[in-house]
C-alpha atoms as an extended CHARMM CRD file, in Angstrom:
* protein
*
       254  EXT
         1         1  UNK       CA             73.9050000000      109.9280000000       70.0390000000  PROA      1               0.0000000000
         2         2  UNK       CA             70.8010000000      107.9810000000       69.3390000000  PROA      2               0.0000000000
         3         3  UNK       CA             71.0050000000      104.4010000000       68.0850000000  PROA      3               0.0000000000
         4         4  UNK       CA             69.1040000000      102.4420000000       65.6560000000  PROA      4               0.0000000000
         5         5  UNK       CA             69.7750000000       98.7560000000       64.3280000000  PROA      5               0.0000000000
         6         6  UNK       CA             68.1700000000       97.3600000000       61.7470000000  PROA      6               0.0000000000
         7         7  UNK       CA             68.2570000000       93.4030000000       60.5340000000  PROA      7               0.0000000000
         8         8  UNK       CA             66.5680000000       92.5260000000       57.2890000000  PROA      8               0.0000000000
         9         9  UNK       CA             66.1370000000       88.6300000000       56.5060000000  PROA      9               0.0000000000
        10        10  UNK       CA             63.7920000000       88.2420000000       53.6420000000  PROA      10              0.0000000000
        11        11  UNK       CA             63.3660000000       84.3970000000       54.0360000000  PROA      11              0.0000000000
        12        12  UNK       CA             62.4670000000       84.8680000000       57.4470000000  PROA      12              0.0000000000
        13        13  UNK       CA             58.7610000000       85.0350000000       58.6820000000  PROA      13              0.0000000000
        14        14  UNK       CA             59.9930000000       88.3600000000       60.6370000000  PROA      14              0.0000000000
        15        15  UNK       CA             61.4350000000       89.4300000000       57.7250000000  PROA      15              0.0000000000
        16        16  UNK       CA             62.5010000000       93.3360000000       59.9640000000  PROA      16              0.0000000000
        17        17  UNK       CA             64.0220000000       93.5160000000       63.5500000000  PROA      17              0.0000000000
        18        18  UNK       CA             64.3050000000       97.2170000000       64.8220000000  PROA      18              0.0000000000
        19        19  UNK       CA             65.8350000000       98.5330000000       68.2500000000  PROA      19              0.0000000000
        20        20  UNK       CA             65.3430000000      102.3510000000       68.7780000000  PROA      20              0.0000000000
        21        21  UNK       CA             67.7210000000      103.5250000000       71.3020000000  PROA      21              0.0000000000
        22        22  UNK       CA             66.9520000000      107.1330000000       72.0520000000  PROA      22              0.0000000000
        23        23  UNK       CA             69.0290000000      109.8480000000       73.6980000000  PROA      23              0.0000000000
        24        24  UNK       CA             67.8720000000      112.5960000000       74.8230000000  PROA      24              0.0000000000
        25        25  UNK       CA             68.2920000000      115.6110000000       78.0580000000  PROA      25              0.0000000000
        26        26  UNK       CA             66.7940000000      113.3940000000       81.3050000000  PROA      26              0.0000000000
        27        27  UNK       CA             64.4280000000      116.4710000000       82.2910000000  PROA      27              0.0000000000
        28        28  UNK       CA             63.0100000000      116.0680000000       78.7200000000  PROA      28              0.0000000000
        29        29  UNK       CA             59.1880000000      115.2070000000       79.2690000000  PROA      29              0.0000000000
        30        30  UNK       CA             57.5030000000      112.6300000000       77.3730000000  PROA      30              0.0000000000
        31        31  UNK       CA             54.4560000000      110.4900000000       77.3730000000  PROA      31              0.0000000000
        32        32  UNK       CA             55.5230000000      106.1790000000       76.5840000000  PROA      32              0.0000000000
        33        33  UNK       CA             53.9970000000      104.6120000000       73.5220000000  PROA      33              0.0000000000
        34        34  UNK       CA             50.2640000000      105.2090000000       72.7310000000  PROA      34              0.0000000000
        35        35  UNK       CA             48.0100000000      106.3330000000       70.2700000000  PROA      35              0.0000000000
        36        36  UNK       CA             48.3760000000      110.1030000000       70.9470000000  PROA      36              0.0000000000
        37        37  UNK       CA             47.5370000000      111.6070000000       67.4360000000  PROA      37              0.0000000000
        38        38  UNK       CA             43.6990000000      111.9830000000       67.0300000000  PROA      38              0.0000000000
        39        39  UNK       CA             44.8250000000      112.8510000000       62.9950000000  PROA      39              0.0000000000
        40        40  UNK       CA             46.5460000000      109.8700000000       62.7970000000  PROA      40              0.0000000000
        41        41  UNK       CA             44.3160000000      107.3320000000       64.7520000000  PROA      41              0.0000000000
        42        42  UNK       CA             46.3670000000      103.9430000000       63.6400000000  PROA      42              0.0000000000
        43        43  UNK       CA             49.5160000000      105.6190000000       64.6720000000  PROA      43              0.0000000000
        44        44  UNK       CA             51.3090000000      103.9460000000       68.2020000000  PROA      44              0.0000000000
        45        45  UNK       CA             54.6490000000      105.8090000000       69.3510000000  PROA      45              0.0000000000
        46        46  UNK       CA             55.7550000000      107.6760000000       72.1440000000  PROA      46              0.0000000000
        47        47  UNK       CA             54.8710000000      111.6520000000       72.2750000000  PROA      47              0.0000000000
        48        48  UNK       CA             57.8610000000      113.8670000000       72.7360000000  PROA      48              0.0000000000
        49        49  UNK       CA             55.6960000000      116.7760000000       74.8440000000  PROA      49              0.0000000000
        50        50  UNK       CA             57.9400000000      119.6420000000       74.2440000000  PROA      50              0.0000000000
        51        51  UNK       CA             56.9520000000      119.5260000000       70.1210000000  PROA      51              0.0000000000
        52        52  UNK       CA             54.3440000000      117.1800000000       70.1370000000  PROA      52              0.0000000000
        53        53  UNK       CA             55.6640000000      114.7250000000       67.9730000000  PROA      53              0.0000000000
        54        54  UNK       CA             57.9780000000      111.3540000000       68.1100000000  PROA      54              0.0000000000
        55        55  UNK       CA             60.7830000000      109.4320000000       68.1200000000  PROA      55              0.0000000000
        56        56  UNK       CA             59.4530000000      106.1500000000       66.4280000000  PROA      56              0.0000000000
        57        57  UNK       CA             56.0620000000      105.8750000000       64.9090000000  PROA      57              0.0000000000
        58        58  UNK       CA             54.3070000000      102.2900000000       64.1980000000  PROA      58              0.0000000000
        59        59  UNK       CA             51.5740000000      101.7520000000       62.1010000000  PROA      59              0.0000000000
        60        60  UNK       CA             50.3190000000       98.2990000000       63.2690000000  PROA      60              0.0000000000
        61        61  UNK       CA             47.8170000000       97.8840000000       60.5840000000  PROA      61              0.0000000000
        62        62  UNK       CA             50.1590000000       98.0510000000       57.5390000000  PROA      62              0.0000000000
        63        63  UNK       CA             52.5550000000       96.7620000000       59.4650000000  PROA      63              0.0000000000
        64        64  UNK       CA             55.4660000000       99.9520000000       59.2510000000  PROA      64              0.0000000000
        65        65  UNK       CA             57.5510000000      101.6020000000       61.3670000000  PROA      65              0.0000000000
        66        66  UNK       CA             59.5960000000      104.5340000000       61.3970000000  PROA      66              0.0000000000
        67        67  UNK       CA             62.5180000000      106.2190000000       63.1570000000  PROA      67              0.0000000000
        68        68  UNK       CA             64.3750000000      109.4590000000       63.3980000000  PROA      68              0.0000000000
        69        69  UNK       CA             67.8490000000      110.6350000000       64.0860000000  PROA      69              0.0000000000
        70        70  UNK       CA             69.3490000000      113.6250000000       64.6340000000  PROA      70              0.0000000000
        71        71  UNK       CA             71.4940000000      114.2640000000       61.5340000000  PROA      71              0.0000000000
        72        72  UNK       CA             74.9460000000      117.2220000000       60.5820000000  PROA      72              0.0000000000
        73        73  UNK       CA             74.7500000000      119.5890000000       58.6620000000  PROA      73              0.0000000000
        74        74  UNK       CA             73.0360000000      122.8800000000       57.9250000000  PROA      74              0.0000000000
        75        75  UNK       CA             70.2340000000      123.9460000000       60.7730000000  PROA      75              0.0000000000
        76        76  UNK       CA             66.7790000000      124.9930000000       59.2440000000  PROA      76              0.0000000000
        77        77  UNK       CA             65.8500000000      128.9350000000       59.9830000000  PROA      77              0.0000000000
        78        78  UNK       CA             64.7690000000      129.7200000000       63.3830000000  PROA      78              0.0000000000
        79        79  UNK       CA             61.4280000000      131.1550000000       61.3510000000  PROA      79              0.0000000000
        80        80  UNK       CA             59.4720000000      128.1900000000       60.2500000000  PROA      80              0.0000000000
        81        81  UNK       CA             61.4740000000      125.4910000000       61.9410000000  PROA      81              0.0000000000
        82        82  UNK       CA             59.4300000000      122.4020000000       62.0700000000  PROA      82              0.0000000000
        83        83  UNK       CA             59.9810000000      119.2680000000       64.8170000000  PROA      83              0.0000000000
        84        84  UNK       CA             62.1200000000      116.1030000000       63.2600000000  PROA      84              0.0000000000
        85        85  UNK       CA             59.5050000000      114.6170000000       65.3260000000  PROA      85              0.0000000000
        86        86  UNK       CA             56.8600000000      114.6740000000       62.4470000000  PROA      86              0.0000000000
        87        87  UNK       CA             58.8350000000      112.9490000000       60.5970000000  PROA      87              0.0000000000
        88        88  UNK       CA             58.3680000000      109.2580000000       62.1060000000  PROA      88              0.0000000000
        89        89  UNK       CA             54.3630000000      110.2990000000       62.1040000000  PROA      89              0.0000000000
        90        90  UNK       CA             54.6360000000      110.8790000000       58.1370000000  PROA      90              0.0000000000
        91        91  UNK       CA             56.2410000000      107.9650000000       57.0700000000  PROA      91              0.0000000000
        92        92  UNK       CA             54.9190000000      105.5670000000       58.8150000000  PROA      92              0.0000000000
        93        93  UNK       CA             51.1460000000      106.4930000000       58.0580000000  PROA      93              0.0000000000
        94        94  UNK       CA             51.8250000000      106.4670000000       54.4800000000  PROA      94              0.0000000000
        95        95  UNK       CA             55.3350000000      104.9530000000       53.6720000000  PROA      95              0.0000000000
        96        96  UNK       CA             56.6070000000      107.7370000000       52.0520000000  PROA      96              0.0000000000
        97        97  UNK       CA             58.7410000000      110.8150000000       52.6780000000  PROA      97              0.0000000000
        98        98  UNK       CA             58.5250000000      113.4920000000       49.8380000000  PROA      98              0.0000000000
        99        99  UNK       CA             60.9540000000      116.3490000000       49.1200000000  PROA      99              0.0000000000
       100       100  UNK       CA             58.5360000000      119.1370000000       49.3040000000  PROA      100             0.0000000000
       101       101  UNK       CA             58.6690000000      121.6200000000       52.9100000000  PROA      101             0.0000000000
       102       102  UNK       CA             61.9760000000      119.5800000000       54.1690000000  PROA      102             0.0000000000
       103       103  UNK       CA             63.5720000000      122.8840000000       54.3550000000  PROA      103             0.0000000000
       104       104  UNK       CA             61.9120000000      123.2010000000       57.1390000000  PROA      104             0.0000000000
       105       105  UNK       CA             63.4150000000      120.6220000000       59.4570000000  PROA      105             0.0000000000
       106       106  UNK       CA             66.9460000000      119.9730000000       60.7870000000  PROA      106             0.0000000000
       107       107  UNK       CA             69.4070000000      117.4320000000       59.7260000000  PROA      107             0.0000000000
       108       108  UNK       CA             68.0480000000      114.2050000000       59.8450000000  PROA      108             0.0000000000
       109       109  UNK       CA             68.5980000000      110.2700000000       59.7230000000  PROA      109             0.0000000000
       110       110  UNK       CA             64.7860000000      108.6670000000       59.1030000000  PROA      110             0.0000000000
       111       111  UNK       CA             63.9800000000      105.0680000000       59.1940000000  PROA      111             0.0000000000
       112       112  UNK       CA             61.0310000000      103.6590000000       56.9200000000  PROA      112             0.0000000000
       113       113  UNK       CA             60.3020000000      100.0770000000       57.3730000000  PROA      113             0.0000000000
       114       114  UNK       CA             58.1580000000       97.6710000000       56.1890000000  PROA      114             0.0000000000
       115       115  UNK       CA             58.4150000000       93.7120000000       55.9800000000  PROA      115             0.0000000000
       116       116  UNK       CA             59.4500000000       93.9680000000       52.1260000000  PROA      116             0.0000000000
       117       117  UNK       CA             60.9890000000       97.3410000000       51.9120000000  PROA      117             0.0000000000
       118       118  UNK       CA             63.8140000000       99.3450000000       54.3020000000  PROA      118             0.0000000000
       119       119  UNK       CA             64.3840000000      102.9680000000       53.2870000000  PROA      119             0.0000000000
       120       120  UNK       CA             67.1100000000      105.3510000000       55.0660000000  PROA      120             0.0000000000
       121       121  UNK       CA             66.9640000000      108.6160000000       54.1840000000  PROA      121             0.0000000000
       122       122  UNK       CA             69.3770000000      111.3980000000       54.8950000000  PROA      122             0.0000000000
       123       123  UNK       CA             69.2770000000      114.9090000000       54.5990000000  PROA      123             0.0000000000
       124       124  UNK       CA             72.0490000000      117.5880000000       55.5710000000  PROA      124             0.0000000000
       125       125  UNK       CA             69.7970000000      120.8580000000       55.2330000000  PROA      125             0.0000000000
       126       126  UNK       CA             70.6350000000      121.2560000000       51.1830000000  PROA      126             0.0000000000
       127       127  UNK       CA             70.7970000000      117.3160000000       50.0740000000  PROA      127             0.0000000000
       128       128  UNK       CA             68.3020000000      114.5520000000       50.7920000000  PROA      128             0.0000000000
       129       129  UNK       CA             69.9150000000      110.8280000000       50.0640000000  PROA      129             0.0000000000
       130       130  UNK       CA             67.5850000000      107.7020000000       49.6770000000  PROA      130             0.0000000000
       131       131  UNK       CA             69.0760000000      104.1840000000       50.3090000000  PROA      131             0.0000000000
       132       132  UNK       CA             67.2610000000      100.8060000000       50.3730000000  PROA      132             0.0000000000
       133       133  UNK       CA             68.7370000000       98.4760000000       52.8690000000  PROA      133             0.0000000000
       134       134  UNK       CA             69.3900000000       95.3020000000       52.0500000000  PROA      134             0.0000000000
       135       135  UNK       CA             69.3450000000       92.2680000000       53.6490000000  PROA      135             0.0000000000
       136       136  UNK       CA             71.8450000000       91.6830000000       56.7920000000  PROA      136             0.0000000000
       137       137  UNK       CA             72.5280000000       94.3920000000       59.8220000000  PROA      137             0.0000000000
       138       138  UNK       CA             72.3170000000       97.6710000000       59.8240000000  PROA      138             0.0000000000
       139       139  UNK       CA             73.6160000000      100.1990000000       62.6330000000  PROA      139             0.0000000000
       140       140  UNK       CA             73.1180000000      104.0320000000       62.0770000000  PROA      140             0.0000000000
       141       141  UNK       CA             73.8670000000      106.7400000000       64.8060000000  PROA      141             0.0000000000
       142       142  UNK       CA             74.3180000000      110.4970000000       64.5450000000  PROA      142             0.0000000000
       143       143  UNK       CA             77.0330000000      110.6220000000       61.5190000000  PROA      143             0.0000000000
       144       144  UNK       CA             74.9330000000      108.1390000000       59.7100000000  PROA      144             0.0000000000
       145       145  UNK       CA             74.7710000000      104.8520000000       58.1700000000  PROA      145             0.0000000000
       146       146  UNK       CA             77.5660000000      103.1340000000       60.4570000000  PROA      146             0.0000000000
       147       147  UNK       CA             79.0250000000      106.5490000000       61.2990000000  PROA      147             0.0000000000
       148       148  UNK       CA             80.4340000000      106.9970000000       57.9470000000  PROA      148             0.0000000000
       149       149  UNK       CA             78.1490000000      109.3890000000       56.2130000000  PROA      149             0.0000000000
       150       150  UNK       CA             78.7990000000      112.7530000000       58.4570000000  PROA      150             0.0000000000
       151       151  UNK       CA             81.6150000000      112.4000000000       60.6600000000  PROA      151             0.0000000000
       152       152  UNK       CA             82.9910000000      115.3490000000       61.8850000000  PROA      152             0.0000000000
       153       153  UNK       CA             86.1030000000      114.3040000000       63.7340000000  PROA      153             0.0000000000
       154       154  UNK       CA             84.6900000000      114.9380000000       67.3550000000  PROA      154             0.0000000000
       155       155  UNK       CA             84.5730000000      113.7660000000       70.2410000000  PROA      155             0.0000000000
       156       156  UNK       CA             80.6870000000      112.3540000000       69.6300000000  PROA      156             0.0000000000
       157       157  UNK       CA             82.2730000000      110.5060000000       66.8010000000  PROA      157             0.0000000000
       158       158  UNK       CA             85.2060000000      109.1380000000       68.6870000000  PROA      158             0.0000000000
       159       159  UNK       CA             82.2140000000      107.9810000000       70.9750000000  PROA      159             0.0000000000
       160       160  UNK       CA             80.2380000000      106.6140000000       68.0100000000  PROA      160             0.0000000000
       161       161  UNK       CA             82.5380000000      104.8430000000       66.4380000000  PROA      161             0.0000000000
       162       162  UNK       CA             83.4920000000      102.8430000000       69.9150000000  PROA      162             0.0000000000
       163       163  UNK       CA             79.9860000000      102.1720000000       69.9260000000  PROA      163             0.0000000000
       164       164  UNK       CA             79.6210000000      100.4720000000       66.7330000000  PROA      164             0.0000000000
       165       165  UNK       CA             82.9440000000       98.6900000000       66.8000000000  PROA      165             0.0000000000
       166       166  UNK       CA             81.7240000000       97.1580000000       70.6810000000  PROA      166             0.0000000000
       167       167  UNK       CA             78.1580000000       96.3420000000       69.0750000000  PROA      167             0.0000000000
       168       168  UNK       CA             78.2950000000       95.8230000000       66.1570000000  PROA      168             0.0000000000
       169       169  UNK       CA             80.1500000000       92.4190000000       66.3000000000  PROA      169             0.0000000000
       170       170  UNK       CA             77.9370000000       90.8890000000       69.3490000000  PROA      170             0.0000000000
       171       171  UNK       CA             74.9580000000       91.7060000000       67.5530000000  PROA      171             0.0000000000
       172       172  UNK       CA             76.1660000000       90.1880000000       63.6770000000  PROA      172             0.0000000000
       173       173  UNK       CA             77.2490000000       86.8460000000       66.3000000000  PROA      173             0.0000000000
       174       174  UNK       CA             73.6000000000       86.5820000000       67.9380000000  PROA      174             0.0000000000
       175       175  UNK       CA             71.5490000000       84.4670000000       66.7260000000  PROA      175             0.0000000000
       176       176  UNK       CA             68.5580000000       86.2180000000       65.1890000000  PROA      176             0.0000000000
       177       177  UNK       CA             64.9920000000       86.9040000000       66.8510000000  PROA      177             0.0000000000
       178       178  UNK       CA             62.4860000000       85.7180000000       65.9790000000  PROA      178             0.0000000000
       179       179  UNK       CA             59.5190000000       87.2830000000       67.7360000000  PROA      179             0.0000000000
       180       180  UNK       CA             56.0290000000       85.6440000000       68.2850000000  PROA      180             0.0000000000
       181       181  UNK       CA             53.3240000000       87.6450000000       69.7130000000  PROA      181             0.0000000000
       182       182  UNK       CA             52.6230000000       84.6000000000       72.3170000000  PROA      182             0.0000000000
       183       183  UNK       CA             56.4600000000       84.8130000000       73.4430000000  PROA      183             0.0000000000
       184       184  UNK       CA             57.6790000000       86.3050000000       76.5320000000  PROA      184             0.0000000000
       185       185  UNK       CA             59.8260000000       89.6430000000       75.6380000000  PROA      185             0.0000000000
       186       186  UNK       CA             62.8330000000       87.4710000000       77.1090000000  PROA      186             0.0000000000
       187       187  UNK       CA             62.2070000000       84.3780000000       74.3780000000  PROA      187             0.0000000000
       188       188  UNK       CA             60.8880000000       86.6560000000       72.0120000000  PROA      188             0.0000000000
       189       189  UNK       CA             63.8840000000       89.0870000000       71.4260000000  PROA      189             0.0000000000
       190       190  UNK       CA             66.8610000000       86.2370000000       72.9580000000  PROA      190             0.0000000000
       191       191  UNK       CA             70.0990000000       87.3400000000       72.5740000000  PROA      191             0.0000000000
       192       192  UNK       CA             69.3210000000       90.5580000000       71.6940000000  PROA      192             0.0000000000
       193       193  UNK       CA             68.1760000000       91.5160000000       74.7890000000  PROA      193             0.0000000000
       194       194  UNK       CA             70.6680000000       91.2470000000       77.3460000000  PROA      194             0.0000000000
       195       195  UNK       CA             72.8210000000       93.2220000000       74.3160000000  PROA      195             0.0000000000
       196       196  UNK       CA             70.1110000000       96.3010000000       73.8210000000  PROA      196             0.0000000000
       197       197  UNK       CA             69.8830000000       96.5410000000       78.0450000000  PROA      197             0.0000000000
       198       198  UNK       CA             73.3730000000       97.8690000000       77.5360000000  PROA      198             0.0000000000
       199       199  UNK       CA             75.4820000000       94.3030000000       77.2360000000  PROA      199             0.0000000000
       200       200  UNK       CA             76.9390000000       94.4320000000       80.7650000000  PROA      200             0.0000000000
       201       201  UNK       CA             78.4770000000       98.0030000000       80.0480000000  PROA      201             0.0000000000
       202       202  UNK       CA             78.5560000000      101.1430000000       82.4290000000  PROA      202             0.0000000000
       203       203  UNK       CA             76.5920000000      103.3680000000       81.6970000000  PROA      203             0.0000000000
       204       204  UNK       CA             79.5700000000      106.1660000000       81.4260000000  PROA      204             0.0000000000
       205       205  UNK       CA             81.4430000000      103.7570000000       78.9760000000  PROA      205             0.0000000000
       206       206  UNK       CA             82.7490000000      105.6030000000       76.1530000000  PROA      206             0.0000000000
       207       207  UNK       CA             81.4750000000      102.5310000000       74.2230000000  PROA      207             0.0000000000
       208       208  UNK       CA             78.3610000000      102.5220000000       75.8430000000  PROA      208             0.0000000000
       209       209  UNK       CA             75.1950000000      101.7500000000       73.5810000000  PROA      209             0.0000000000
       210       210  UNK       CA             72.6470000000      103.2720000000       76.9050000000  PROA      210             0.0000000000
       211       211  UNK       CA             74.7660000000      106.2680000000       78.2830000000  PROA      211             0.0000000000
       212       212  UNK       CA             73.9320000000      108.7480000000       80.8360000000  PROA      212             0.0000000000
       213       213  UNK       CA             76.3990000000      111.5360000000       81.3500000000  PROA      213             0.0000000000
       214       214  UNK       CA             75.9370000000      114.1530000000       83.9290000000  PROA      214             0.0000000000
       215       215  UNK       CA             76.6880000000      117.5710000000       82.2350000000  PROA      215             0.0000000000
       216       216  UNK       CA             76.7810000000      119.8550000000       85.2010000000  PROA      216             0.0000000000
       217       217  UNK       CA             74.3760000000      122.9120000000       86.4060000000  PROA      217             0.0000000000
       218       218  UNK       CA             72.1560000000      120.1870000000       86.8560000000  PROA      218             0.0000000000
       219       219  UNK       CA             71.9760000000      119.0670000000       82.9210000000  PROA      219             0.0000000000
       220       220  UNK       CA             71.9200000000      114.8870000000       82.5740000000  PROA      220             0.0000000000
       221       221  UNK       CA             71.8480000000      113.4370000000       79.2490000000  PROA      221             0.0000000000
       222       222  UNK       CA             71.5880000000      109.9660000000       77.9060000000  PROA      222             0.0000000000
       223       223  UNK       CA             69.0050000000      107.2490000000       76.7850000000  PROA      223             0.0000000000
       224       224  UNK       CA             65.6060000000      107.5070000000       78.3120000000  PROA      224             0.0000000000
       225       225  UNK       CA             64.1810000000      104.9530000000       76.3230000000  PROA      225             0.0000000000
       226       226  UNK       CA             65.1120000000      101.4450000000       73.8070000000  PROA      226             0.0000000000
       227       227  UNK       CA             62.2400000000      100.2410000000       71.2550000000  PROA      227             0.0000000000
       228       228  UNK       CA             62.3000000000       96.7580000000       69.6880000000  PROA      228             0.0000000000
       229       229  UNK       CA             59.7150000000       95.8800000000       66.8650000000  PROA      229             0.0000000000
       230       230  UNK       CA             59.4920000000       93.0780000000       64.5660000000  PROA      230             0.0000000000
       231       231  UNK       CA             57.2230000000       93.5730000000       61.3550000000  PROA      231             0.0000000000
       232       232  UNK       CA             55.8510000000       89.5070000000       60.5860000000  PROA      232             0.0000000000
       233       233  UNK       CA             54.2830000000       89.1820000000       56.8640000000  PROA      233             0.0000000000
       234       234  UNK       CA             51.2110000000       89.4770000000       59.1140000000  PROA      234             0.0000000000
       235       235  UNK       CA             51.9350000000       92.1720000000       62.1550000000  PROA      235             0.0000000000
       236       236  UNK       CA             53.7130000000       93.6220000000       64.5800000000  PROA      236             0.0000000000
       237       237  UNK       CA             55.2180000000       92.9860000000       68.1040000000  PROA      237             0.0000000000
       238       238  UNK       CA             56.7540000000       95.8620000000       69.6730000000  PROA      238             0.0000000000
       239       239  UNK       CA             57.9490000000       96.4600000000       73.2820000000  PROA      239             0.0000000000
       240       240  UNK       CA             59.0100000000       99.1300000000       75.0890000000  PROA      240             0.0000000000
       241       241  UNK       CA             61.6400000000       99.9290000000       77.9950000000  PROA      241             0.0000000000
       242       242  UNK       CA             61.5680000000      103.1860000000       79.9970000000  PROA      242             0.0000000000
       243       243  UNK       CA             64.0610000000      102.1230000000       82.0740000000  PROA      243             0.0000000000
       244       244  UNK       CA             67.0570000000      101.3670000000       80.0130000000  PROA      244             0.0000000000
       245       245  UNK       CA             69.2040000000       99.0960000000       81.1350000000  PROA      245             0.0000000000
       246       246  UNK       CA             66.4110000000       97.0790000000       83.4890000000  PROA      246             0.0000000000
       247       247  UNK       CA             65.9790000000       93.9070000000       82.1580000000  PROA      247             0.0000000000
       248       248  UNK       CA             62.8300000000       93.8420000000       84.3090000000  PROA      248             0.0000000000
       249       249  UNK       CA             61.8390000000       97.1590000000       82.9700000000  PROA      249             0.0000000000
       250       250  UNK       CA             59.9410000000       96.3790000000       79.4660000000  PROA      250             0.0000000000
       251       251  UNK       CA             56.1160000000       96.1290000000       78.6750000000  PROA      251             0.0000000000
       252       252  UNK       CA             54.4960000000       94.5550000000       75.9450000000  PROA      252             0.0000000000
       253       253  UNK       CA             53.2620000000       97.4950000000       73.6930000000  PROA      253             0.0000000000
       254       254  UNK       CA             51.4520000000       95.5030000000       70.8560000000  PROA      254             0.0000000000
């Protein structure tokens, strides 16, 4: 049940906020943000080390960024499956998706931002959607673009939807970042902060935006990381938590 919220003002100077909540199995490995891609040298994003790829990709240089969901829908073949994780890599080094090989990857949610432009796209294993996102917030989790594009009528989306309907609200009512590179991550991101380290919530909360559910036979699953970057006419800040839910926790990636 990853998370990611998106605010687009165009008269701002920060013109894109992003938070990247990711969820993901505890004993996943992973390496936190770097430039780990020797092919893609400008690249800065975490490495997933099971596939090799990433969550959320940012190109600091152009500025972009990029994120990935897991989407519903039809899986790719077991034969030629490729890692979702690629995806982040490819559109934030050159902006773009394209249709062509995305047979070959699972149901997916994918973020590409840039200061002027916000693209969703969405693809079910048969269909791939494109959506520019305006101006104002954006929340999109598992079932899509405010959990209305693949619901399913589960439990996850009973979860979801609490999620959003919690969030959703606080976050609209904050007063918007607006990040300078010389701020402290606790003046730089304000309100938002205290709301993306969880908002006060237990961790078990059905409504919980940072959960962590213990799954038996030793299987723990919840967020393992939260992301916030701001793409300025001229650059990028982005910082980093590993330790969701710390307020004391985040470092200053760029």
């Amino acid at each position: 049940m990853c998370t990611a919220i998106i605010s687009v003002d165009p008269t701002s100077p920060v013109p894109v906020l992003l938070a990247g909540v990711r969820d993901e199995f505890t004993a996943r490995a992973w390496e936190p943000p770097g430039r780990h891609w020797p092919d893609r040298p400008g690249l800065v994003g975490g490495r997933d080390l099971r596939a090799g790829g990433t969550w959320l990709a940012v190109d600091p240089a152009a500025p972009r960024a990029a994120v990935v969901l897991n989407g519903r829908g039809a899986m790719a073949p077991e034969a030629g499956r490729a890692s979702r994780g690629e995806l982040p890599l490819r559109v934030a080094a050159g902006g773009g998706l394209g249709r062509p090989g995305l047979a070959a990857f699972d149901p997916f949610h994918l973020v590409g931002a840039e200061p002027d432009r916000v693209r969703l796209w969405s693809w079910d294993g048969a269909a791939l959607t494109e959506r520019v996102l305006g101006p104002g917030l954006h929340m999109i989790v598992n079932s899509g673009l405010e959990g209305r594009d693949q619901p399913e009528g589960e439990t996850e989306d009973a979860y979801m939807a609490a999620r959003l309907a919690h969030f959703r609200p606080l976050l609209a009512a904050a007063p918007r970042p607006g990040p300078r590179s010389e701020d402290p991550v606790e003046r730089a991101w304000g309100a938002w902060l205290p709301l993306v380290d969880g908002g006060g919530l237990p961790r078990a909360d059905h409504r919980a935006l940072l959960p962590l559910l213990d799954l038996g036979d030793g299987r723990v699953w919840g967020t393992t990381s939260v992301s916030l970057v701001a793409l300025g006419r001229t650059g990028v800040r982005y910082d980093f938590s590993a330790v969701p839910g710390d307020p004391g926790a985040w470092t200053r990636v760029r």
